[in-house]
C-alpha positions as CSV (number, residue, x, y, z in Angstrom):
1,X,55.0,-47.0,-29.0
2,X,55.1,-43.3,-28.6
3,X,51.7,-43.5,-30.5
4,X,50.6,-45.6,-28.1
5,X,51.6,-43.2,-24.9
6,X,49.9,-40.5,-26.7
7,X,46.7,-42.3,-26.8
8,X,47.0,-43.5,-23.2
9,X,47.8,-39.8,-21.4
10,X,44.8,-38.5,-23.6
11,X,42.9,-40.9,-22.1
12,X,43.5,-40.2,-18.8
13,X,43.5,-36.3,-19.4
14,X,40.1,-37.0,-20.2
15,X,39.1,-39.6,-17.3
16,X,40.6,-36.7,-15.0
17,X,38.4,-33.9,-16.6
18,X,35.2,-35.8,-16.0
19,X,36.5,-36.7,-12.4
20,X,36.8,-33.2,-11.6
21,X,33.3,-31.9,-13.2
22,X,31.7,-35.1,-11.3
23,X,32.7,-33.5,-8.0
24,X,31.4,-29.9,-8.6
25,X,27.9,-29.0,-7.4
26,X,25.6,-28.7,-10.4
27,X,23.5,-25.7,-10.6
28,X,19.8,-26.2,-10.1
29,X,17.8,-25.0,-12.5
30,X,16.7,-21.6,-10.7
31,X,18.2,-20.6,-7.4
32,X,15.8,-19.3,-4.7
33,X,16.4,-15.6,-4.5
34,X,15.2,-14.6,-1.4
35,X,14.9,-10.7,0.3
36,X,13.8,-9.5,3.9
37,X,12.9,-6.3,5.0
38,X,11.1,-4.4,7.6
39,X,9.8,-0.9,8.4
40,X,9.3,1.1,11.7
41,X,7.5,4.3,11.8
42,X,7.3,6.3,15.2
43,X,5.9,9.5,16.0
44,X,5.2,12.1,19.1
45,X,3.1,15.0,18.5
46,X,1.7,17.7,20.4
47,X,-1.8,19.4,19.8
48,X,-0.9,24.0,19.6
49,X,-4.3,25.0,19.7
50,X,-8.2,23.2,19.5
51,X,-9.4,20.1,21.0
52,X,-7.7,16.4,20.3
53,X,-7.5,13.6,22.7
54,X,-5.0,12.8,24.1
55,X,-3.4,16.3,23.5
56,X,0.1,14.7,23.1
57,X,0.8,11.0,22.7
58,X,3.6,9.0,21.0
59,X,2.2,6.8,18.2
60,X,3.0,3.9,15.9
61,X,1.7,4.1,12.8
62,X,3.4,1.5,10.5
63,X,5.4,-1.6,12.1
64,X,6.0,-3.8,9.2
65,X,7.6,-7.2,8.3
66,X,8.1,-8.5,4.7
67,X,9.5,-11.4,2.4
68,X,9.7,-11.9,-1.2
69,X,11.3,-15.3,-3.2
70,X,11.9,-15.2,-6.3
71,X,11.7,-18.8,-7.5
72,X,12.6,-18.4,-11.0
73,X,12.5,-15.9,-13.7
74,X,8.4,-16.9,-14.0
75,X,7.3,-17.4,-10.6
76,X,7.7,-14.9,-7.5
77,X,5.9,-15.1,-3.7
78,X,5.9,-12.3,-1.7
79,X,4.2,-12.1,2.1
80,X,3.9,-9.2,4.5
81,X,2.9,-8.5,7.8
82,X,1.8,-5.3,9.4
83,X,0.5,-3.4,12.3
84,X,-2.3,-1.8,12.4
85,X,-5.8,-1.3,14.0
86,X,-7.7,-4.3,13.5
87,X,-11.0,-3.5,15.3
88,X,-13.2,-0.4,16.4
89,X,-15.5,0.4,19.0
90,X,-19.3,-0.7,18.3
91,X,-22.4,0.7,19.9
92,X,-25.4,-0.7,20.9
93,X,-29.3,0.6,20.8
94,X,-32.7,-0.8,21.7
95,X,-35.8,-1.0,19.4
96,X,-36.3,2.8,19.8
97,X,-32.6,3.7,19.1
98,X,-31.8,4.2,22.4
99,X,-28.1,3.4,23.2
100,X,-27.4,0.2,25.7
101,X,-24.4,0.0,27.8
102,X,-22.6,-3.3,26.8
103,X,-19.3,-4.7,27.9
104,X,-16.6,-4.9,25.0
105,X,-13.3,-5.2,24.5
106,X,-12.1,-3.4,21.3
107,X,-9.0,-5.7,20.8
108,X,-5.4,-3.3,20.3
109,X,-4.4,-1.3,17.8
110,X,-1.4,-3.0,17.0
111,X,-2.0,-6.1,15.9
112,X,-0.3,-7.8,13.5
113,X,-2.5,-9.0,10.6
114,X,-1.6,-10.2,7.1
115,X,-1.4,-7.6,4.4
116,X,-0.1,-9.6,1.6
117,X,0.7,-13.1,0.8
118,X,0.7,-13.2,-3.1
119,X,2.3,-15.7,-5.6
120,X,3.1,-14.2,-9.0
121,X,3.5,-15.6,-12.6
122,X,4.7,-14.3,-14.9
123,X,4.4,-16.5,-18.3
124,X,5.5,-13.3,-20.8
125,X,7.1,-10.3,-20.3
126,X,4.1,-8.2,-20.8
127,X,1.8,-10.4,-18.6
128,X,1.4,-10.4,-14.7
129,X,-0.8,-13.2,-13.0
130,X,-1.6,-12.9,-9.1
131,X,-3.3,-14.4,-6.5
132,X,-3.7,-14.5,-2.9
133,X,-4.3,-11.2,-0.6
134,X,-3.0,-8.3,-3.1
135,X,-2.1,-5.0,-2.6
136,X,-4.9,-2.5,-3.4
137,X,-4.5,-0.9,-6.6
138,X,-6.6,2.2,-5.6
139,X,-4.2,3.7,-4.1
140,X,-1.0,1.8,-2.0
141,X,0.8,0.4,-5.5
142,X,0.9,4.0,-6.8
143,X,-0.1,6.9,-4.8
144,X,1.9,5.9,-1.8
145,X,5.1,5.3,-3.7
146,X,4.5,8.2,-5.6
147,X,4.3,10.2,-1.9
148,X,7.3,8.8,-0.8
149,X,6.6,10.4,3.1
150,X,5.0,7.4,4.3
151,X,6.4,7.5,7.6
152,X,5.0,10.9,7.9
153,X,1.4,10.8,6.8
154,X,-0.4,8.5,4.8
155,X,-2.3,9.3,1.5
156,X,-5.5,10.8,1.5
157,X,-7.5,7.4,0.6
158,X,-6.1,5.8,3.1
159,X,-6.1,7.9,5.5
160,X,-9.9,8.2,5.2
161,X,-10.6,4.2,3.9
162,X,-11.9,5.0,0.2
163,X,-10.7,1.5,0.1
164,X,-9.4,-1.6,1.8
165,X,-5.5,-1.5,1.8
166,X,-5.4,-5.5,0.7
167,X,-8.1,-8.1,-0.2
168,X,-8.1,-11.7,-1.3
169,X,-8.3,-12.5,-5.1
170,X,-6.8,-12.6,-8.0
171,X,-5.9,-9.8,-11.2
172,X,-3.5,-10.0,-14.0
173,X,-1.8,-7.5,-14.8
174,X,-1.2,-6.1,-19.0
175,X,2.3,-4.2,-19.7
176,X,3.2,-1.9,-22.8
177,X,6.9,-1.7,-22.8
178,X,7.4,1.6,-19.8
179,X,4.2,3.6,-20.9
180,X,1.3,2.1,-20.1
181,X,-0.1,-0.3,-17.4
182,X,-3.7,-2.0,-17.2
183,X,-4.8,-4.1,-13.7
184,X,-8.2,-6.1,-13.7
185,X,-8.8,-7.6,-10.4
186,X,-11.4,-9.7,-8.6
187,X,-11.5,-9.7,-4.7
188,X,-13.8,-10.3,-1.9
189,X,-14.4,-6.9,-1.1
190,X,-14.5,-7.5,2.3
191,X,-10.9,-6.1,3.4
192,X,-8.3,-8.2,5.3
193,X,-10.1,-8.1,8.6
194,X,-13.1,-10.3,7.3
195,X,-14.2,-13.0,5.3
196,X,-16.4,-13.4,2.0
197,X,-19.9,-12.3,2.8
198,X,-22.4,-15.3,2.9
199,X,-23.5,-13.9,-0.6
200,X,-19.8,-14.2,-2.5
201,X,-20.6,-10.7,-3.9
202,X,-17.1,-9.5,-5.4
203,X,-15.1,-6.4,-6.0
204,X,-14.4,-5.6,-9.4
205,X,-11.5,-3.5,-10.3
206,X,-9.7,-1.6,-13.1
207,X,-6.4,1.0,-12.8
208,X,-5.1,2.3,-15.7
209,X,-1.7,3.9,-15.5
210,X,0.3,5.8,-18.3
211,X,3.7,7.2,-18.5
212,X,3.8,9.9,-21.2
213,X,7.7,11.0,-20.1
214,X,10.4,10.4,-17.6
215,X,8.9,11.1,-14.1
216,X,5.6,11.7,-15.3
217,X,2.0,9.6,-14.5
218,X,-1.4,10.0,-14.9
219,X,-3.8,6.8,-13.6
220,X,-7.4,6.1,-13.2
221,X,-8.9,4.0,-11.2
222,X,-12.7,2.5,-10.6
223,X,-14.6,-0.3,-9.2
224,X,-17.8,-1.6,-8.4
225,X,-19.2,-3.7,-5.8
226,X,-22.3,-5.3,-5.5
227,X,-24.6,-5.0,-2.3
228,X,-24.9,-8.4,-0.3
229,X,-28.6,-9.5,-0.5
230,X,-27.8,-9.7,3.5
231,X,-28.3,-6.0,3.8
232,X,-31.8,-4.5,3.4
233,X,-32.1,-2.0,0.9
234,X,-28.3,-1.7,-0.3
235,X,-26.7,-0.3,-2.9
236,X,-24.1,-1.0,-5.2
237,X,-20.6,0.8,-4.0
238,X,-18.2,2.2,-6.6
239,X,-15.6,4.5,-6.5
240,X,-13.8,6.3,-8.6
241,X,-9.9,7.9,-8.4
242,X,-7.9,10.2,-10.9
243,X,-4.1,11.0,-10.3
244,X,-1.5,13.3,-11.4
245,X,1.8,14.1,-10.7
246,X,5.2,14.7,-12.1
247,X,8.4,14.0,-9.9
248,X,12.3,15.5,-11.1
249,X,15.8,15.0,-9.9
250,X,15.0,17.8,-6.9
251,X,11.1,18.0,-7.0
252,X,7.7,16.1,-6.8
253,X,4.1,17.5,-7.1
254,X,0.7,15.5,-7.8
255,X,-2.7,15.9,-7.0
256,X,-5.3,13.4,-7.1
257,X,-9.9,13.3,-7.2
258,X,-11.3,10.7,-5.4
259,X,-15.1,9.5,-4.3
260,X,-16.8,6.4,-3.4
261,X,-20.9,6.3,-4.1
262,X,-22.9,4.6,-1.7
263,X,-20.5,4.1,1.0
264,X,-21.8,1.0,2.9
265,X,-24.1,0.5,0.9
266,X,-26.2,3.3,1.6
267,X,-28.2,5.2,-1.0
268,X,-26.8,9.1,-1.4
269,X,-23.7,8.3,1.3
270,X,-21.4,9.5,-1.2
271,X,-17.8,10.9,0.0
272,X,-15.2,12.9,-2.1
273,X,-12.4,14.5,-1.6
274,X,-9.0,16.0,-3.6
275,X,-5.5,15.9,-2.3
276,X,-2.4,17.9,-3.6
277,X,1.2,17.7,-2.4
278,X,4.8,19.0,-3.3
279,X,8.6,18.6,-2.2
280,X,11.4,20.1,-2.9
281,X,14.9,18.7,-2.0
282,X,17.2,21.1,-0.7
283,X,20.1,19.1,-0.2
284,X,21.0,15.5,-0.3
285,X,19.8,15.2,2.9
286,X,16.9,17.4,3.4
287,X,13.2,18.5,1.6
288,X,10.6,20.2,2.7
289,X,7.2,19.3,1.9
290,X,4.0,20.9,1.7
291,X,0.1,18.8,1.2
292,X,-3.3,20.0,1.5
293,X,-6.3,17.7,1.3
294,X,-10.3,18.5,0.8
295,X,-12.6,16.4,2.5
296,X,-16.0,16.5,1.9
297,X,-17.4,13.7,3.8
298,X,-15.1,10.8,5.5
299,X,-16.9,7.7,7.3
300,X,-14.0,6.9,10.1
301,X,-12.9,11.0,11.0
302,X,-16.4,12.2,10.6
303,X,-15.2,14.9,8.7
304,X,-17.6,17.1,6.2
305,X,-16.3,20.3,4.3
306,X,-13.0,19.8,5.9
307,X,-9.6,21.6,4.6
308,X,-6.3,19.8,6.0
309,X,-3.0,21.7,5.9
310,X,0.7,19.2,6.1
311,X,3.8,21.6,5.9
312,X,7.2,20.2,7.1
313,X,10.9,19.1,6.8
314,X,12.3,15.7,5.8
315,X,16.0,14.8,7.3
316,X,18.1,12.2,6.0
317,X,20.7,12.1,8.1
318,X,22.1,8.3,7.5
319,X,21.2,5.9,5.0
320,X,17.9,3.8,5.7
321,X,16.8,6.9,8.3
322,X,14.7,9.4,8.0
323,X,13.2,11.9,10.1
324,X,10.6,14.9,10.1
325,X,9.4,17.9,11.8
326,X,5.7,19.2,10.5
327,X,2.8,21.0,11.3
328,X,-0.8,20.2,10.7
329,X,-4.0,21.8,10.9
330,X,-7.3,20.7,10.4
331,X,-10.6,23.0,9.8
332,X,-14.0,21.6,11.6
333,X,-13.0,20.5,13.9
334,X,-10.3,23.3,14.3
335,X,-6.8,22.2,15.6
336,X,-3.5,22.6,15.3
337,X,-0.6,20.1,15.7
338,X,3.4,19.6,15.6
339,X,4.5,16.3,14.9
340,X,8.2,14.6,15.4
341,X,8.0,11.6,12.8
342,X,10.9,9.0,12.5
343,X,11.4,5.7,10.0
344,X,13.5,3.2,9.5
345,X,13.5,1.0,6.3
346,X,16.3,-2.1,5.7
């Protein structure tokens, strides 16, 4: 009898046990790990001496928008929205190279455009795979990291469009433990303004990072682009980019080369240019910050032989806010100008 109890309340020990786990919510195999942030950069400046117009303006140069979800340890989406200047002013001649007075309207310069949507795999830990509208390579995966002053200034190629920011394609991505990093990518080459040209001509891409020590990098970058058969005596574009730096617990410093041949496709329109900054962190809440950048020749600024001076303060007052005070000056064409920057990341 007492056997037989025994047996019984066992039983329904058990029958309870496999009640309660019934009712509990299973885990899914991976759960969707998802991440929103956004960045706002502001500015005012005032020009001190030359020529700039508007002589004083308040300016927005980054408003951005992003969103990552991890789907599992293998697969990760990320997509990103930004502001920027999608269009420019065109000009018109005749047959004799005469300009002609057209009506246009240039669009505005803060429109929101799409400046990454990429799906990532990763099948091994040493292997990246990605595809959609990537992140240049060139220079906003390293160089502007590396800066850190975003919100301030931008870096040198981008400043003066050595290369498109994003473009639609794919690369993988080859990882040596924390020292070295290889990137082989195929895009349109067209930018994320535009579509594929009518000839499907591609950019081909390779960056080369390596990590010797703690804090330090040196990375190479180059790629080559075809000339559409749609332009008339073009030439293949390349470029070319070699960075440095080295950044401590209170200091940063790097300097980078950089030229694109054939810019536009044009025989001998060949731009280069250096760029060199430093910071050095005060206190927990403030660095100052110093950058000089050599242009030779820059499509968009129209700048040739130019030498441009950055010198300022960076504020951290609160957490996720940061603010500046700097000066800049710029040699042909001479000015002179004091800028209040402000961002916000979260």
């Amino acid at each position: 009898m007492r056997t037989s109890l025994l047996i019984i309340l066992c039983a329904l020990t058990a029958v309870k046990s496999i009640a309660q786990d019934s009712l509990k919510v299973k885990p899914t195999e991976s759960e969707l790990k998802q991440k929103v942030w956004a960045n706002i950069f502001t500015s005012f400046y005032s020009t001190l001496t030359g020529s700039n117009k508007p002589g004083s303006a308040f300016e927005m140069p980054t408003a951005l928008l992003g969103y990552s979800a991890t789907l599992n340890d293998r697969f990760k989406a990320t997509l990103v929205y930004d502001v920027t200047r999608t269009t420019n002013n065109i000009s018109v001649t005749d047959s004799l190279g005469e300009p002609l007075n057209v009506l246009y309207n240039e669009g505005s310069r803060y429109t929101a455009f799409l400046k990454m949507a990429e799906i990532k795999y990763s099948p091994i830990s040493f292997i990246d795979l990605r595809v959609g509208q990537l992140l240049n390579t060139q220079y906003l995966t390293t160089q502007d990291r590396f800066w850190g002053y975003r919100y301030i200034y931008f870096t040198f190629q981008e400043v003066h469009r050595y290369g498109n920011p994003a473009d639609f394609g794919a690369q993988v991505d080859l990882k040596y433990q924390s020292k070295f990093l290889a990137q082989l990518s195929v895009t349109n080459g067209d930018g994320p303004f535009k579509q594929q040209d009518s000839d499907s001509k591609f950019l081909y891409s390779l960056n080369l990072e390596y990590y010797p020590v703690k804090g330090a990098i040196v990375k190479v970058y180059t790629d080559v682009s075809p000339a559409p058969q749609s332009i008339s005596n073009g030439y293949n574009r390349s470029a070319l980019s070699v960075f440095a730096g080295f950044k401590g617990d209170r200091s940063r410093f790097a300097v980078e080369y950089n030229s694109v041949k054939n810019y536009g496709f044009t025989r001998n329109s060949d731009y280069w240019g250096f760029s060199s900054f430093l910071s050095y962190t005060v206190t927990s809440k403030v660095d100052i910050l110093a950058r000089y950048d050599y242009v030779n020749r820059s499509a968009p600024l129209n700048l040739n032989g130019s030498h441009f001076i950055l010198a300022g303060l960076h504020f951290y007052p609160i957490k996720n806010l940061s603010c500046s005070v700097n000066l800049r000056h710029l040699t042909a064409p001479q000015r002179t100008m004091l800028y209040f920057s402000f961002g916000v990341s979260f």
